[in-house]
KOLTOR-866688 format. One record per residue (C-alpha): x, y, z. Coordinates in steps of 0.001 Angstrom, whole numbers, plus 500000, padded with zeros to 6 digits. Layout:
XYZ
...
//
This chain:
469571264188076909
472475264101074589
473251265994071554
474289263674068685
478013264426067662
477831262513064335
476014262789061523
475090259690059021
474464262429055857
477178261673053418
479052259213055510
479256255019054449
478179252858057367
479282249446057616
476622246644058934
477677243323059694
475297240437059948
473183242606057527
471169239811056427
470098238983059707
466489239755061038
468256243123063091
470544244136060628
468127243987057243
465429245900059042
468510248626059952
469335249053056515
466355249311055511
465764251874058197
468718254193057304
467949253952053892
464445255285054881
465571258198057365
468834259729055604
468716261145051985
472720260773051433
474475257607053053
475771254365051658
475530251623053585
477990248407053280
476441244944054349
478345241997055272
477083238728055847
478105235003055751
474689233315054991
475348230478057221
472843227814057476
472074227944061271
467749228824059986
466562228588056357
468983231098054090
465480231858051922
464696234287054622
468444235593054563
468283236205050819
464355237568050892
465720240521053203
468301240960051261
466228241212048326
463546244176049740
466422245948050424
468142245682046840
464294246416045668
464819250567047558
467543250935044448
469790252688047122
473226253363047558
473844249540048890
476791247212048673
476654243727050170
479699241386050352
479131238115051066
481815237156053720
482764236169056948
483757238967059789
485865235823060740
487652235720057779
490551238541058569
491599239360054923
487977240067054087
487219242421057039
490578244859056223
489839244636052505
486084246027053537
487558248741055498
490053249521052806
487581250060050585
485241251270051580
486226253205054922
483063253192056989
482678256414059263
480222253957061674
480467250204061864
477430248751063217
478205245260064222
475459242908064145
477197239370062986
477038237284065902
476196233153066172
472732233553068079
471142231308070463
471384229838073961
470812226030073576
472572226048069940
475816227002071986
475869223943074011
476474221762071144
478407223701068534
480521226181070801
483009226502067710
480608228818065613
480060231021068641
484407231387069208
484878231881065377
481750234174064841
481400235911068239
485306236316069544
487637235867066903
485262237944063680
484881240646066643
488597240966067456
488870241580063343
486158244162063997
488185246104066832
491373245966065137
489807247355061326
488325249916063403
491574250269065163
493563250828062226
490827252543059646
490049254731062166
486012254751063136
484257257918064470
481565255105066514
481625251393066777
478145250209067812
478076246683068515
474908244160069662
475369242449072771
472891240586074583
470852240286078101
471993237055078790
475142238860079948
472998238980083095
473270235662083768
470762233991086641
471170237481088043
468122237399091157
467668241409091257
465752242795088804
464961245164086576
468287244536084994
471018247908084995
474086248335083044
475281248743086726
474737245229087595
477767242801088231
477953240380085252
480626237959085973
478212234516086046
476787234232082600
475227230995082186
475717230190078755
478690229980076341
476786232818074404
476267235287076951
480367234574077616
480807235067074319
479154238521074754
480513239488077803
483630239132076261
482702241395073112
482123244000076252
485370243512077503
487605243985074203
485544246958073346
486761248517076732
490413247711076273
490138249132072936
488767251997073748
490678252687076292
493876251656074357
493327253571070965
490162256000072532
487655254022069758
484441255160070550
482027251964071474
478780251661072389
477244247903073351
473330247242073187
472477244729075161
469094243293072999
466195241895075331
464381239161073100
464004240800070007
460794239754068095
458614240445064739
458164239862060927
460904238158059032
462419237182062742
464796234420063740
462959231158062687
464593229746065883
462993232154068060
460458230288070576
457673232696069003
458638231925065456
459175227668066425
455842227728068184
453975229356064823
455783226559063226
454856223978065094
451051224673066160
450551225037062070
451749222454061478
449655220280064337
452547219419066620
452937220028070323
454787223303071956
456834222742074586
456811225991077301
459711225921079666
459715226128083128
455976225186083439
455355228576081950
456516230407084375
459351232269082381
459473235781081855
460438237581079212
460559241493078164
460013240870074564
461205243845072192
459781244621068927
462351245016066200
461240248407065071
462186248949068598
465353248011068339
466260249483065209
465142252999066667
467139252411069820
470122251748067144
469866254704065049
469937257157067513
473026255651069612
474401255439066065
474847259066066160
475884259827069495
479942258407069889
480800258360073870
483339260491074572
486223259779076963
484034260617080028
480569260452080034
480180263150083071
482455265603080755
480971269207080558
479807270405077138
483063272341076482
485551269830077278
484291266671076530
486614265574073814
489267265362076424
487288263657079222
488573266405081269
485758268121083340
484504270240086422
481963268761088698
480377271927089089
478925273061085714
478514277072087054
482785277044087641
483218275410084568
481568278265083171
483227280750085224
486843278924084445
486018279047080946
485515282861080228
488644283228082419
490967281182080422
488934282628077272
490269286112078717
494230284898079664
494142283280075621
493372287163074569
496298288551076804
498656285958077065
501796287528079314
504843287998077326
506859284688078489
503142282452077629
503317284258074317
507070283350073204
506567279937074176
503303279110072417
504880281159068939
507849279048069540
505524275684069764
504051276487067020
507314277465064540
508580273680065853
505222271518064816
504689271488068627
501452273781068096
499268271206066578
499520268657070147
499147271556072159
496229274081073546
496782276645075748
494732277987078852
493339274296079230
490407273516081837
491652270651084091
488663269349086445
489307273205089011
492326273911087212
493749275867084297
496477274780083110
498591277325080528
499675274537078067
498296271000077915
499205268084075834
496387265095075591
498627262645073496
501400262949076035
500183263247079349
501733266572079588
501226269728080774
503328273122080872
502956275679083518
504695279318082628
504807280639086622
504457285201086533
504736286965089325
501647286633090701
502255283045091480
504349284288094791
501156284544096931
500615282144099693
497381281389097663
498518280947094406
501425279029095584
499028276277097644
496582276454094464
499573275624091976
500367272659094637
496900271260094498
496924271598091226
499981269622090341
498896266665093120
495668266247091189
497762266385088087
499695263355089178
496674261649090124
495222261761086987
498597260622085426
499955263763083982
503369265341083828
503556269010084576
506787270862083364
507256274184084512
509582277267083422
509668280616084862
509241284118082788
512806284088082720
513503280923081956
511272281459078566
512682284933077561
516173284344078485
516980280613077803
514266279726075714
516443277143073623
517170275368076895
513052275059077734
512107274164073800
514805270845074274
513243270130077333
509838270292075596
510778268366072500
512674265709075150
509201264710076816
507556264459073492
510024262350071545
509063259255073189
506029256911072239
502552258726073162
500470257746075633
496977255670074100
494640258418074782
492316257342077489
495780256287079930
495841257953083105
492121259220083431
491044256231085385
487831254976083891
487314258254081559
487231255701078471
484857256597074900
482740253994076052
479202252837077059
476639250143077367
472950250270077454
470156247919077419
467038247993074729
464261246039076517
460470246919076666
460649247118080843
457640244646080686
458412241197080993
455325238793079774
454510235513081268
455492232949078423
452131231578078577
450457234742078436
452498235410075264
451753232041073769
447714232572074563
448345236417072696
450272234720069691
447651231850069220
444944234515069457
446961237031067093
447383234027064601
443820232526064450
443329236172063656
445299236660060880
444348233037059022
447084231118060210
445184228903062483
441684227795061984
438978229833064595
438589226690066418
442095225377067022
442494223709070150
445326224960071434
445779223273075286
445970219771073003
449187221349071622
450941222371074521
452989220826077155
455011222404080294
458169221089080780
461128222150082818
463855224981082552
466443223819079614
469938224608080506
471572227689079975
468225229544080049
466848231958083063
463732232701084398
463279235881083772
464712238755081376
463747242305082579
465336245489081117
466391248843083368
465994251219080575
466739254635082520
469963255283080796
468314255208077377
465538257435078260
467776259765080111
470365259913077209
468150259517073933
464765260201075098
463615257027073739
462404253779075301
460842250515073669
457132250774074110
455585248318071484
452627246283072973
453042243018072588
449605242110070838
450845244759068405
453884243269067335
452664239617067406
450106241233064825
452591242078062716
454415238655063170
451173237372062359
450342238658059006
453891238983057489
453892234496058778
450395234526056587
451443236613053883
455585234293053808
454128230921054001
450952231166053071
448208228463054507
//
């Protein structure tokens, strides 16, 4: 399980889409959970479902009397986005603002390219050039496409998506990769498995079936009913979101505790430990040539790029240099033994393989020519740094998980639980007959049969998976529709 490297106490987090059903009830959750945080909302209120609902979230979480700022705006809009950044500088961005919905994408693709590509691209770059310690951003499992194996894993090939949506998201996947690879922003995508409850998406099938049934109209159920989906209760959701929230990737996942902001790392976590007290020891008693040159890197600003007695996967390395690729190797005499000589070549090959320079100066090259060595230094480091991330292969501050309840539900089990759970709660009279109100009809296009989330990577990294019963959180859908619209 990971240990969360961020904290939210004192720090300003950024939500887009924050009047949406997700990102209200994550407000409203951080609000709840940390004492000290302000938390910036951004929103465009469009009119793809009834703004009401938009503003009554908004409203419950003016009513907490919290540290809250909401700008009414566009993440599409480019002027807006910097000018939120500018002024506010949020230490997380949590980005929620997305056009939703399959079948809405097959007739008005232009909201999903404005909303879901081009106000996500503004995203990247603010973060880019505010600087972000974690971008968390929602993406979707209909990036699986009419993938056949199932459970779902983030491991899964996801080139087919069957919608313009789940393109749309695959994309967002994509750019958060090259930007994090490019300018080492820490991202972390959540793909969302069909998130349900109170004050939901009114074009949710749950939500349009309520609507309909009350109001004596007919339900159609896809497929003939025989869709599967692993609905996710929002409180879910929101738990899966606050804990990722905390935990930036760093630039390789497999890194060891110690040297994990480099994404440099052993495979073996006992010679890690063993490397580690033994570079510890050579930074206490430096030789004399190691000493001159790190007092001299440090007199010419060089100090600040550079650490010495560096762990390199097997290796230590005596000077290393993340932002240039660069490492610096002062040779002593004990470097003459057949041993030392085929380490320092294995050492250097691996170097090159994972796209770093090694320079390398003998003792007397430092003591007795050190002006020579210090323009040969300064030479390598005057050109434009390397992105941090290049030359590691895939060791990029990135990672994507999926938030699903690992129980996909028959759809017409789940309408039979919903009628049941809203006869219950007064929505529908005791003796509604609900087979006069259904009909099975066949899949719609851009829709799959069944939705089923691999979870392991959450449990195994947060300790948390979605475990909501479904009768619960139709309950709760229930009573909060009685309570809204009354009868």
């Amino acid at each position: 399980m990971v240990e969360y490297n961020i904290t939210l106490e004192g720090k300003t987090v950024l939500v887009t889409g924050a009047a949406g059903f997700i990102g209200s009830n994550l407000v409203m959750r951080l609000f709840k959970e940390f004492k000290d945080i302000k938390v910036v909302g951004i929103d465009s209120i469009t009119d793809y479902y009834d703004v009401n609902l938009k503003y009554e979230r908004l409203a419950k979480i003016e009513a907490l009397g919290r540290d809250w700022t909401f700008v009414k705006a566009s993440i599409a809009d480019r002027q807006a986005v910097d000018k939120l950044f500018a002024d506010y500088k949020p230490a997380v961005v949590v980005n929620l603002a997305a056009q939703a919905g399959v079948r809405y994408s097959i007739t008005n693709p232009d909201a999903y390219i404005e909303s879901n590509l081009i106000g996500f691209y503004n995203i990247l770059e603010a973060c880019r050039h505010f600087g972000v310690e974690h971008l968390v951003y929602a993406s979707s499992s209909s990036v699986y496409g009419s993938n056949k194996k199932v459970p779902y894993s983030t491991d899964d090939k996801v080139d087919n998506p069957v919608s313009l949506y789940a393109a749309t998201k695959k994309s967002n996947e994509l750019l958060a990769h090259a930007y994090s690879k490019l300018y080492n922003i820490p991202s972390t995508g959540l793909r969302f498995f069909t998130v349900y409850g109170p004050a939901g998406r009114p074009d949710m099938a749950y939500f349009g079936f309520t609507n309909k049934l009350r109001e004596g109209k007919t339900i159609q159920i896809f497929n003939y009913g025989n869709c599967k989906r692993d609905f996710t209760f929002v409180d879910d959701i929101v738990e899966g979101v606050v804990r990722v929230m905390q935990h930036a990737p760093e630039a390789s996942p497999k890194s060891s505790p110690k040297g994990k902001d480099l994404g440099i790392h052993t495979a073996d976590p006992m010679m890690y430990e063993v490397l580690r007290k033994r570079a510890e020891e050579m930074r206490k008693h430096p030789t004399e040539a190691e000493s001159v040159l790190w007092n001299v890197l440090k007199a010419n600003g060089l100090g600040v790029k550079f650490r010495q007695q560096h762990i390199i996967e097997d290796f230590i390395v005596d000077f290393f240099c993340n932002e240039y690729k660069v490492t610096i190797e002062v040779d002593g005499q004990c470097h003459n033994s057949f041993e030392h000589i085929k380490s320092d070549a294995d050492r250097t090959a691996r170097l090159i393989e994972l796209g770093y320079t090694e320079l390398r100066f003998t003792n007397e090259e430092v003591l007795n020519d050190l002006d020579n060595v210090l323009k040969k230094i300064k030479t390598f480091c005057s050109g434009t740094p390397f992105p941090s991330g290049e030359g590691r292969g895939e060791a990029v501050p990135y990672m994507v998980y999926n938030i699903g309840n690992s129980s996909p539900e028959n759809l017409l089990d789940f309408v039979t639980i919903l009628q049941e759970e809203l006869i219950s709660a007064g929505v529908l009279p005791a003796d509604y007959d609900f087979e006069a109100h259904k009909k099975l009809v066949p899949m719609q296009p851009g829709d799959v049969p069944v939705t089923f989330a691999d979870t392991t990577p959450l449990e195994r990294d947060f300790g948390f998976r979605p475990s909501t019963p479904l009768r619960h959180g139709l309950r709760a859908f229930a009573k909060w529709y009685k309570e809204y619209y009354g009868k």
